[in-house]
Residue, then its C-alpha position, 0 to 999 in steps of 0.5 A: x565585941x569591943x565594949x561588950x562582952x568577957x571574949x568567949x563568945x562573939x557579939x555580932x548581932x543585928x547591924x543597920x551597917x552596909x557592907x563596907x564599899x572600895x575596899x583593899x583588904x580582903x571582906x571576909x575578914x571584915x566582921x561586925x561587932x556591933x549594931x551601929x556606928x557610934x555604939x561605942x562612942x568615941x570622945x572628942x576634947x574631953x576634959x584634961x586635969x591635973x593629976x591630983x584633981x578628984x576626977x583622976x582618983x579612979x586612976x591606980x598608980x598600975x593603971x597603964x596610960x598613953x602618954x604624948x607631949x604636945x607643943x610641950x605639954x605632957x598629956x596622960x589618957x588612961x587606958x581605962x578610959x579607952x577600954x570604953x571609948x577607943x578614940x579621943x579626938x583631941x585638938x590642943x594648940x596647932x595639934x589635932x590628934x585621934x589616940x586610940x587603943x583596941x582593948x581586943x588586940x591590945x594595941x595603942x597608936x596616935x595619930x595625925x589629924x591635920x593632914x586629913x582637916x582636922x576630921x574626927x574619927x569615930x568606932x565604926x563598930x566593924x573589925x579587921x583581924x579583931x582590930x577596931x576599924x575606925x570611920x571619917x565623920x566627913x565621908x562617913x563611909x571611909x574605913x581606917x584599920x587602927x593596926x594598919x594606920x590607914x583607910x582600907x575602904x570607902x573614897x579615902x581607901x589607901x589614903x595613910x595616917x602620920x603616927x605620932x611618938x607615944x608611950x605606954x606605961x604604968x601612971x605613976x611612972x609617968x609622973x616621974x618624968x612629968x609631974x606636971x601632966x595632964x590626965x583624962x579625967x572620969x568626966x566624960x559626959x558617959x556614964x561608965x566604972x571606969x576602974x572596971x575591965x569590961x573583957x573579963x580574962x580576955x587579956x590574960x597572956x594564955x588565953x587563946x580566945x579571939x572574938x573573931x578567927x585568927x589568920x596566923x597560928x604562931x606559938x612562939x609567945x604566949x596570945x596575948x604577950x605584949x610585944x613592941x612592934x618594929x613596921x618596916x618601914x623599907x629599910x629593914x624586916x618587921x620586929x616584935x620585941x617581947x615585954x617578957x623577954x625585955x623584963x629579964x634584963x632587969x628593971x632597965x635595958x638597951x637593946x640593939x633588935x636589929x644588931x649594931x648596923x641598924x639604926x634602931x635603939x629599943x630602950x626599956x623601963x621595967x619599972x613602968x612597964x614600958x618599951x619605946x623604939x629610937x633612932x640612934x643616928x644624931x643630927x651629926x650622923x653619928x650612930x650611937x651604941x648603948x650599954x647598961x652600967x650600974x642601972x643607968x643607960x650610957x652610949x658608948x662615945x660620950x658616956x652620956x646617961x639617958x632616960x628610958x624615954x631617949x632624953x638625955x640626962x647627964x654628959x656632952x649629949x645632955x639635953x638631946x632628944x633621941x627621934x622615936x620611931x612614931x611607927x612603933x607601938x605596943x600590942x598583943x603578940x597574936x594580933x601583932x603576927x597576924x598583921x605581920x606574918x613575917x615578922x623577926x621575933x627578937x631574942x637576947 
């Protein structure tokens, strides 16, 4: 499962686990995936490091990370690292945060953990729909879907977790646009190869296998195809975007998935392998249109030059920070559809 395993096979095995209590979603879709709590342990304040320090020379420059920027500090945690841990609980300054990733389905979000006091979250070891079920160390029992962003079971069922804006992209791109960020380093207190994908071909686009049964069977992608969902979020369907389709526009691209009545923007960096969802309005309430001109994205009213991360660059709106839709995120496009059977899969 999680931790273990090429894929092929289930690890199920004994569990000292009781049945999860007070749960929304349906139990037989619940599997066990490990022999206890804590079996993949999840890490609370780990180091951070400057990119250049020893203990970030496992890193290749492809290695695709996490990154956030906290009370202006940018922060960097490998995927590497997370296909053995799943959670960093991380506290800095006024932030609490649970960043999270389930190598089985592919899936990146940060949360939100001052609403809830500041709780740590560790890996229960259970699955919903192949995705890693978190727990509450403060109630112990709580369960909380990553993909679902929120408890499901135990007394803090339907209780929601606050995403926060991340983006996922290859390590050397984000040193571009922060050269001065922090990065999780090798030193974890866990004695793990951390250059070592521990799932074998499990996260090849064509490969079909899940550790556990899927609900949906949709062929419109490739398995195990990077998508950027699109939550609705009551105004509007479910979006996926696909990477592959992104990727042939070339190394840079402005997409409206929605058309030019919506308010979301998805800007798109080939070279970093990466795809992040916008709100277009400006505190004015004017809608910006983008365009692609001679590899540089300009909105349409200012001709302002923006970065992929909807900073803008050069012009009137220089200096203006587009919102990102903090409810997006990357994941792979069989778990994506299962979550959302009804999803619009976007098309150039």
């Amino acid at each position: 499962a999680c931790g273990q395993g090429d894929g092929s096979r289930r690890v199920t095995g004994p569990t000292d686990q009781p049945a999860p209590q007070n749960c929304s979603i349906p139990q037989s879709l619940i599997f066990s995936a490990a022999p206890a709590k804590d079996w993949i342990p999840a890490l609370t304040n780990p180091a951070f490091v400057g990119p250049r320090d020893a203990s970030a020379e496992f890193l290749r420059d492809d290695d695709r990370i996490v990154g956030l920027v906290i009370e202006g500090q940018a922060y960097a945690v490998p995927i590497n690292i997370l296909w053995w841990h799943e959670i960093v609980n991380l506290d800095v300054g006024a932030a609490s945060l649970a960043i999270t990733h389930c190598p089985l389905t592919g899936s990146s979000l940060v949360f939100d953990r001052a609403p809830l006091g500041g709780v740590e979250f560790g890996v229960s070891g259970l699955l919903y729909l192949n995705n890693l079920m978190m727990y509450d160390r403060s109630t112990g029992e709580s369960l909380w879907p990553q993909m679902l962003r929120g408890a499901r079971c135990g007394v803090q069922s339907g209780t929601a977790l606050r995403s926060v804006p991340s983006l996922e992209m290859e390590w050397w791109r984000w040193q571009t646009i922060h050269p001065d960020t922090r990065v999780l380093g090798e030193v974890t207190g866990h004695v793990r190869d951390y250059t070592e994908y521990p799932y074998g071909d499990y996260a090849e686009d064509r490969n079909a296998r899940t550790l556990f049964p899927r609900v949906v069977a949709d062929d419109r992608l490739q398995p195990k195809e990077l998508v950027l969902g699109i939550p609705d979020e009551g105004e509007g369907p479910t979006w996926a975007v696909p990477f592959s389709r992104l990727e042939e526009l070339g190394s840079v691209a402005a997409v409206h998935p929605a058309g030019e009545s919506s308010q979301i923007v998805v800007l798109w960096d080939g070279l970093g392998r990466s795809a992040m969802a916008f709100d277009r309005r400006l505190d004015s309430g004017e809608r910006l249109s983008f365009r692609i001109e001679d590899g540089r994205i300009l909105d349409d009213a200012t001709d302002t030059i923006w970065r992929f991360d909807g900073l803008g660059l050069a012009g009137p709106l220089a200096g203006t920070q587009l919102a990102p839709i903090a409810e997006s995120y990357a994941a792979f496009w069989f778990a994506w559809v299962d979550f959302h059977p009804e999803t619009v899969l976007w098309n150039p």
